[in-house]
C-alpha positions as CSV (number, residue, x, y, z in Angstrom):
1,X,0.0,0.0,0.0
2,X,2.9,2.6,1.0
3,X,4.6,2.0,-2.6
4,X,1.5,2.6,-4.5
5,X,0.7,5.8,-2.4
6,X,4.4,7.2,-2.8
7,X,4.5,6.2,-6.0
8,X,1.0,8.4,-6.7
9,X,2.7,11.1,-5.0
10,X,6.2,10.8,-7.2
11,X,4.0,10.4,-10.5
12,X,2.0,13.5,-9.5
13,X,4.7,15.3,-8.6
14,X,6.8,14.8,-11.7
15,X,4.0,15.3,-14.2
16,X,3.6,19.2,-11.9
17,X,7.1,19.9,-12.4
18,X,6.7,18.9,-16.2
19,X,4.0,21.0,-16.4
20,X,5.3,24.3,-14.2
21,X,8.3,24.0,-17.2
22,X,6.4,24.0,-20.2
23,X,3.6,26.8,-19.2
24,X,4.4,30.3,-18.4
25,X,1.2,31.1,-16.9
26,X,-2.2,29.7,-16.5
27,X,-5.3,32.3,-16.6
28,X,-8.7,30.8,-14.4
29,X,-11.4,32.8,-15.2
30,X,-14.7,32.6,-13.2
31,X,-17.5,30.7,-14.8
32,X,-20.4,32.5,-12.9
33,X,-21.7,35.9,-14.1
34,X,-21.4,38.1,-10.5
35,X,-24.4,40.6,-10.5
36,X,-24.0,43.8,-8.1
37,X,-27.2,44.2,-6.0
38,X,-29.0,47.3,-7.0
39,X,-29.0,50.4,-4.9
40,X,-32.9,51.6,-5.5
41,X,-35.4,49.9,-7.0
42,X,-35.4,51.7,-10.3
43,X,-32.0,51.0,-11.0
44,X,-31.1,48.0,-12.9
45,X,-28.6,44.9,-11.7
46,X,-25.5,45.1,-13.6
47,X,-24.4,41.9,-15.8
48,X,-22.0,43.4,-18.2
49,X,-19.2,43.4,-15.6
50,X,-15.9,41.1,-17.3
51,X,-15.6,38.2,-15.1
52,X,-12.8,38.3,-12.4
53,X,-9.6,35.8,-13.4
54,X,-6.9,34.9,-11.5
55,X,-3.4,34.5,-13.0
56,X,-0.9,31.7,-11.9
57,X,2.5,31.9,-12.4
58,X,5.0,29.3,-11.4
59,X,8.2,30.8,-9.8
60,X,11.4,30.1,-11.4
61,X,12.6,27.4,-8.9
62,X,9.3,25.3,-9.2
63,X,9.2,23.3,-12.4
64,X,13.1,22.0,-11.2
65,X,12.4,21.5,-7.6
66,X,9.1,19.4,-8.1
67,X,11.1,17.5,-10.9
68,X,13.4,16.2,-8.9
69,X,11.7,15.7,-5.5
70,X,9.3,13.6,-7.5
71,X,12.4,11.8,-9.3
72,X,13.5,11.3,-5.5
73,X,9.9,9.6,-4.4
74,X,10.0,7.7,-7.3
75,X,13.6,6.0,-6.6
76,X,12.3,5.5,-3.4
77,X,9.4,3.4,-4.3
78,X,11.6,1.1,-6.0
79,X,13.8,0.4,-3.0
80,X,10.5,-0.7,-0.8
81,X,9.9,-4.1,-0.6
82,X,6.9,-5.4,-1.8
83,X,5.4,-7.2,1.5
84,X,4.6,-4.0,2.9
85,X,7.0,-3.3,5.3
């Protein structure tokens, strides 16, 4: 059970780090239209409002640090022996 678990974590971890070195950034943008809550009854809700993203950049050190830690876990799984000790 631990070697399947650690190598989940080592697999997850390396595919991250592949990822973080390929993309700059990643844009997530908000699927839900937010209307504003009008002030008096005669004024109207507002829906043309651009939806609110959120811009992820990896740091620099990121893609080469979750590379290798996951290179690490995965060397590791090997060396466990199989009866679950």
């Amino acid at each position: 059970m631990w070697r399947a678990f650690f190598a989940a974590i080592g697999a997850a971890l390396l595919i991250l780090g592949g990822e973080c070195l390929v993309v700059e950034k990643a844009v997530l943008a908000s699927s839900q239209e937010q209307a504003t809550a009008p002030t008096s009854p005669f004024d109207e809700p507002q829906l043309n409002q651009p939806p609110a993203r959120r811009e992820l950049r990896p740091p620099e050190w990121a893609p080469w640090s979750l590379l290798s830690a996951g290179a690490v876990i995965m060397l590791y799984t090997f060396t466990l022996r199989r009866d679950g000790e």
